[in-house]
VOGU-3710 file (C-alpha; in Angstrom, 3 decimals, decimal comma):
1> xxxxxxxxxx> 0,517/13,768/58,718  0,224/13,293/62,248  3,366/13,005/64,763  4,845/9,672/64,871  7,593/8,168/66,204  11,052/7,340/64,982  11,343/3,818/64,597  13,955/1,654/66,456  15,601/-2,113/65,139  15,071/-4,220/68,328
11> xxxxxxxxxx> 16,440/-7,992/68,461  13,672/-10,171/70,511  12,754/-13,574/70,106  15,025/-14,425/67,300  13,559/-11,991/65,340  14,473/-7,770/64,775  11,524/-5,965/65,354  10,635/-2,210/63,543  9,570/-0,282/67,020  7,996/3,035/67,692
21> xxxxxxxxxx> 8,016/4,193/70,560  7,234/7,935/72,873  6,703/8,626/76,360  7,378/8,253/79,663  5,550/6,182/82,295  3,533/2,887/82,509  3,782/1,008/79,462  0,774/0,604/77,097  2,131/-1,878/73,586  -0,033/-1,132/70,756
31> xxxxxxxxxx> -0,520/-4,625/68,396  -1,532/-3,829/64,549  -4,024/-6,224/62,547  -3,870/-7,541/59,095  -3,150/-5,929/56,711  -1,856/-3,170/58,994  1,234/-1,488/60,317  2,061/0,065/63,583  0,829/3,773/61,443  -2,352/2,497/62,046
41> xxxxxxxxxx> -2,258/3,377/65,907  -1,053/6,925/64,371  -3,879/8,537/66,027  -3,470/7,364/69,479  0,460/7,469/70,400  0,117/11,608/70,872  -2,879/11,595/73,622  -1,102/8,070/74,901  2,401/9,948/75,551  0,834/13,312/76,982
51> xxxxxxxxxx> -1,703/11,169/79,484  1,720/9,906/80,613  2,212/6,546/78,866  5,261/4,827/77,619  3,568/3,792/74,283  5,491/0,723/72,630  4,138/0,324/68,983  6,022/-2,360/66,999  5,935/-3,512/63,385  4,879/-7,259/64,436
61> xxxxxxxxxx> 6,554/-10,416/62,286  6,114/-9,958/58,935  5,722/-6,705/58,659  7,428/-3,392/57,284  11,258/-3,394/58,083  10,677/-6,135/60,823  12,009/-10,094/60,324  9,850/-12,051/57,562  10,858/-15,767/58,334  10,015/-17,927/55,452
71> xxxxxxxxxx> 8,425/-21,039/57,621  5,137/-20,685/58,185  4,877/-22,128/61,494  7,568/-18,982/63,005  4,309/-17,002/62,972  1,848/-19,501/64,854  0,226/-17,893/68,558  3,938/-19,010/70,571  5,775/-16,868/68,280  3,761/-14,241/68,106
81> xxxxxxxxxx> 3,084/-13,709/71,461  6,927/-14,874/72,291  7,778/-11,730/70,246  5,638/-9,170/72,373  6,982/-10,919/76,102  10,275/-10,602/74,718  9,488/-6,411/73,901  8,422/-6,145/77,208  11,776/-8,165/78,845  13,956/-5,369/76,302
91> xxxxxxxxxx> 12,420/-2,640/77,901  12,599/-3,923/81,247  9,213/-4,000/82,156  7,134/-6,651/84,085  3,795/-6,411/82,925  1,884/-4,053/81,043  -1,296/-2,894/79,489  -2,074/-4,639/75,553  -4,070/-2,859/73,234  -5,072/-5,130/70,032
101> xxxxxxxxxx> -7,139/-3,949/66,932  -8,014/-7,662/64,269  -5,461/-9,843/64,730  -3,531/-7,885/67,257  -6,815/-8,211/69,276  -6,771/-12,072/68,650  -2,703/-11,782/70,107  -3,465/-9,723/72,645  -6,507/-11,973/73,810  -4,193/-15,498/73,551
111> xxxxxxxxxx> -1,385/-13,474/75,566  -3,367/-12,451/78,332  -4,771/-16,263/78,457  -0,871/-17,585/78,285  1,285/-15,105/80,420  -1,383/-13,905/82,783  1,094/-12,607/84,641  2,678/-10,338/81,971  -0,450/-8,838/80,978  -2,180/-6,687/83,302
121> xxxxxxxxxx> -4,872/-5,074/81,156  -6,319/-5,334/77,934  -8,175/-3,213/75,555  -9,398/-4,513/72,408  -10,805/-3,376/69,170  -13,039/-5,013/66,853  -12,499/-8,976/66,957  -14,023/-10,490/70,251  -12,609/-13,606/71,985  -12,410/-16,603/69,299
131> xxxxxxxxxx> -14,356/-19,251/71,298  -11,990/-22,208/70,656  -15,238/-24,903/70,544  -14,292/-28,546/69,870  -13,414/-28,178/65,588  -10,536/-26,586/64,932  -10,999/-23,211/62,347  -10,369/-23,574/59,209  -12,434/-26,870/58,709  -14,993/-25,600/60,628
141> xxxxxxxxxx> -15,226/-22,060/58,530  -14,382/-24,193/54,955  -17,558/-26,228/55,960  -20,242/-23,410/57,405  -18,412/-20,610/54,979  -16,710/-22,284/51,949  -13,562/-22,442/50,264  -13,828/-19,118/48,809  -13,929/-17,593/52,451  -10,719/-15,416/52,958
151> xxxxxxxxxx> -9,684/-17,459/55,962  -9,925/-21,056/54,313  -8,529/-19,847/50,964  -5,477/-18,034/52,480  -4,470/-21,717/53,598  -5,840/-24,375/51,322  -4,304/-22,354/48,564  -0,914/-20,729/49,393  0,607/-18,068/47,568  -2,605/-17,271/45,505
161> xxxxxxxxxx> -3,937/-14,154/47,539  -0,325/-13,164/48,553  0,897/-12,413/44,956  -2,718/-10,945/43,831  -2,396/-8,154/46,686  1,759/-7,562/46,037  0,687/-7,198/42,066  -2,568/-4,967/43,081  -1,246/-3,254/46,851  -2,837/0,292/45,522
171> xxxxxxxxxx> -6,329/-0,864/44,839  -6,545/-3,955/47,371  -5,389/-1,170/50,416  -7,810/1,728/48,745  -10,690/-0,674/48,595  -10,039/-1,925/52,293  -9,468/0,626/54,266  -12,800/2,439/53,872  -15,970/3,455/56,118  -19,754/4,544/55,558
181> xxxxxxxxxx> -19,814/1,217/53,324  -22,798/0,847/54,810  -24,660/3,964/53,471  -24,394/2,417/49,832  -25,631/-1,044/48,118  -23,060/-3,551/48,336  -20,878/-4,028/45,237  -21,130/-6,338/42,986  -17,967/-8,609/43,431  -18,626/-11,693/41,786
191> xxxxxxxxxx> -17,726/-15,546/41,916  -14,349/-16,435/43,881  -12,306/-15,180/46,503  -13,881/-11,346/47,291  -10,878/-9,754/48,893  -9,007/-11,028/45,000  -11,524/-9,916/43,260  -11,733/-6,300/45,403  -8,134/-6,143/44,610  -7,828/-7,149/40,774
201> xxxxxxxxxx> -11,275/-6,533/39,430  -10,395/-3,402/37,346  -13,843/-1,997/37,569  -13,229/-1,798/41,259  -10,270/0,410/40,612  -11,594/3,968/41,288  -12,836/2,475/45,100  -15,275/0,750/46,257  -18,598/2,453/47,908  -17,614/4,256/50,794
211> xxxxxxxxxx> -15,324/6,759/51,487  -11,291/6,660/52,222  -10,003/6,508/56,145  -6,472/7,780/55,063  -5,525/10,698/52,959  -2,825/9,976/49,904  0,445/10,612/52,257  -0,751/7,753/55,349  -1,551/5,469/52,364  1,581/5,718/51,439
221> xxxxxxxxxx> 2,904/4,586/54,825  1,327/1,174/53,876  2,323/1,242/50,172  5,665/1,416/50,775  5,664/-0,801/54,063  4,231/-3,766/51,982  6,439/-2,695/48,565  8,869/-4,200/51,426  7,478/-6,592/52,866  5,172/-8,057/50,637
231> xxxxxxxxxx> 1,822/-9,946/51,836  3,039/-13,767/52,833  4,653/-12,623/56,097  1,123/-11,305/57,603  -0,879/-13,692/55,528  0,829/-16,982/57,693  -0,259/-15,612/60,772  -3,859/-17,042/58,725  -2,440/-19,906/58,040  -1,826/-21,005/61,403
241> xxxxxxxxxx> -5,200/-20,749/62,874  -5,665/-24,682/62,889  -1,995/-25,133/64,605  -2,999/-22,000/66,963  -6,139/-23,626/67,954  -4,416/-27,205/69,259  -1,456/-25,145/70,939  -4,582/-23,068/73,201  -6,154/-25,864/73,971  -3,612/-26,265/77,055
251> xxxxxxxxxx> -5,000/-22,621/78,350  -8,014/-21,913/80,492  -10,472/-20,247/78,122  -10,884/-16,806/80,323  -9,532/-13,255/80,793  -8,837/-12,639/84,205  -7,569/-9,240/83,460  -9,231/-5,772/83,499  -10,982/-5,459/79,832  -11,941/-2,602/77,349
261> xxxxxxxxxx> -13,615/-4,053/74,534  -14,770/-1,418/71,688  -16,701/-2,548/68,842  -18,061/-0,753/64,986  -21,697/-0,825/64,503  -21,271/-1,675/61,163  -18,374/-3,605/61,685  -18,179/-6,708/59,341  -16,661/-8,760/62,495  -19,529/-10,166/64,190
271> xxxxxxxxxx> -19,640/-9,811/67,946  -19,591/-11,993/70,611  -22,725/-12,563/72,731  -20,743/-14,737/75,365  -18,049/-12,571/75,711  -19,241/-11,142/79,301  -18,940/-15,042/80,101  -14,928/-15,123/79,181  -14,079/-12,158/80,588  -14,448/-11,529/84,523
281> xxxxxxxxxx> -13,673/-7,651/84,398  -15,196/-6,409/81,236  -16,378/-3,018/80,032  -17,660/-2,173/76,433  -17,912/0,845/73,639  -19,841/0,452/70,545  -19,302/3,670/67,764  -21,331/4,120/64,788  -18,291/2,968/62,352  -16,930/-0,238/60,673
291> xxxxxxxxxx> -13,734/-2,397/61,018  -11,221/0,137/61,373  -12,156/1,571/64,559  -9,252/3,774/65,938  -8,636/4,991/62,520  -12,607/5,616/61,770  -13,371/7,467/65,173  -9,921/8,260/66,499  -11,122/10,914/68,713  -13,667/8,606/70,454
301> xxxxxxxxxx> -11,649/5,931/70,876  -9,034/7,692/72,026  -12,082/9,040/74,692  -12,946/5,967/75,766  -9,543/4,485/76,179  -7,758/7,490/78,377  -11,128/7,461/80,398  -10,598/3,736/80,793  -7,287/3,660/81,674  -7,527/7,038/84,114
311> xxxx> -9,690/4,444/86,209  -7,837/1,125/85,976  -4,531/1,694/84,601  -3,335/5,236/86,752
//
């Protein structure tokens, strides 16, 4: 088990927060995906603090020991991002440097668009800048993708996929957080909802193809983080895509700020071809791994970032 910190109870936003934090120097926050925890950054907070970094990791809405509001709407894109201004106001700090990986990427992209001024670099992993285009998500995805597509079933049928993953945390987390999927045929997952059926199927229960990113003891970091938290928390953030996508349409598409985007080869996340277009000050890293990039290549990505940051963020 690597070094990590001791967390911290902080009151932001209406909501208490579960914070790690380490270091000295200019802040760099850390924002988890789904279905993630601030252990996922375990592998960066070390080389972070000794570069000289104050390194802010928190336990976002929803998750671990932090606030779980029960109305869906407290975890839209203002909350959210309220949460993370509010983290830096606690520590008093003006501005800082956002690193996202999934849906801390898609945070961290919406927070540099709605407090430019709070933001003054960005590095993100895996999911590229949603273009918002003229139909909102979910209806778009339900028509191109179908109603069996994570997204559109995690809001046109509420509480399904939450109490599938609570009842089935060990296999649905074993089966996800995996890499070198793409060195075996696919499995066979059948009709419905994949993600359910990855997570209840019982002939999936040895694993998936693949092999394991964590060993037993950092799996069960997440085990016991969702055996408290359950799934609904993290799954709303989903289910306010559609509400997310009205509230940014009073934002100026772009990214004004200095940009580290690093992408999987074999990531299931498509890339963006237009992202050079959103993004005025943009630099890129591709590895040969999938979605769970900083876990999957930690000492690469941690590379690229401290390289990155030694030139724009000294």
């Amino acid at each position: 088990m690597v070094d990590f910190p001791e967390p911290q109870m902080i009151a932001v936003n209406g909501v208490e927060l579960e914070v790690f934090s380490a270091g000295a120097g200019k802040p760099i926050v850390l924002c988890h995906g789904w279905p993630e925890h601030a252990f996922s950054w375990r592998h960066q907070v070390q080389p972070l603090v000794q570069a000289g970094y104050h390194v802010i990791v928190p336990n976002q809405r929803g998750y671990g020991h932090s606030s779980k509001p029960e109305a869906v709407t407290d975890y839209d894109i203002n909350h959210l991002t309220g949460d993370l201004i509010a983290l830096l106001d606690h520590f008093g700090y003006t501005d800082a440097c956002f690193v996202g990986h999934d849906w801390g990427a898609i945070i961290v992209w919406n927070l540099a668009m709605m407090y430019r001024d709070r933001v003054s670099h960005v590095i993100n992993l895996s999911v590229p800048f949603m273009e918002r285009g003229n139909s909102e998500w979910i209806g778009f995805w339900e028509k191109m993708l179908g109603p069996d597509f994570y997204m559109v079933h995690f809001n046109r049928q509420p509480g399904v996929a939450d109490e599938v993953f609570a009842k089935h945390s060990k296999q649905f987390l074993n089966n996800m957080y995996r890499t070198n999927q793409w060195l075996h045929p696919k499995p066979e997952l059948g009709p419905g909802m994949n993600m359910i059926n990855m997570a209840s199927d019982p002939a999936l229960a040895a694993g998936v193809p693949g092999d394991p990113i964590m060993s037993d003891a950092e799996m069960q970091v997440f085990l016991n983080a969702f055996a408290l938290s359950g799934f609904t928390g993290g799954i709303n953030w989903y289910r306010n895509l559609s509400r997310n996508w009205a509230i940014m349409g009073a934002y100026e598409q772009h990214i004004y700020q200095p940009t580290l985007a690093i992408f999987g080869e074999y990531d299931m996340v498509p890339k963006s071809k237009t992202l050079a277009q959103r993004v005025s000050n943009l630099e890129e890293a591709d590895f040969p791994c999938g979605h769970w990039i900083q876990q999957e290549k930690p000492a690469q990505t941690n590379a690229v970032m401290l390289d990155w940051l030694a030139r724009h963020y000294a």
